[in-house]
C-alpha positions as CSV (number, residue, x, y, z in Angstrom):
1,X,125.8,138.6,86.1
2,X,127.3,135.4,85.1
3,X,130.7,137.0,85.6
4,X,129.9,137.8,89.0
5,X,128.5,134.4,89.8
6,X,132.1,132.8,88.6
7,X,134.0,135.6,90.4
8,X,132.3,135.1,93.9
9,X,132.9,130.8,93.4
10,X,136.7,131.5,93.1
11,X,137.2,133.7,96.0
12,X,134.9,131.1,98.2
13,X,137.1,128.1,96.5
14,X,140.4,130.4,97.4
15,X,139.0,131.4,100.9
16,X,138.8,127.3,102.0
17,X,141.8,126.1,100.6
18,X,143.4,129.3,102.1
19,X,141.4,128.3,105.6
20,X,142.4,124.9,105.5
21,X,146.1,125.0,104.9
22,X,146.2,127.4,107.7
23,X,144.4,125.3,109.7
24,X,147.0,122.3,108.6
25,X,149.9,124.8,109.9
26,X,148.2,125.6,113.1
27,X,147.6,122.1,113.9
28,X,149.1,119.3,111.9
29,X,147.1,116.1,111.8
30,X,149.4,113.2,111.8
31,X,147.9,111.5,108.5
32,X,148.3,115.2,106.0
33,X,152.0,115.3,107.7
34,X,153.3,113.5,105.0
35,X,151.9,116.3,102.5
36,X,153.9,119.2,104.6
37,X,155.7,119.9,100.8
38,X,152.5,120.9,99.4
């Protein structure tokens, strides 16, 4: 279970950096402009 448990963490850790770099490109805030390479 323990496998499962680690599993399910990455895909919710993938799933919000995926959510907010879309959310960067759909609406830039002026202070993360800078960080438009990463």
């Amino acid at each position: 279970m323990d496998g499962l448990i680690i599993i399910i963490i990455i895909i919710v850790i993938f799933l919000v950096k995926s959510f907010k770099y879309f959310s960067n490109r759909v609406s830039p805030s002026e202070k993360k402009d800078d960080r438009k390479g990463n």
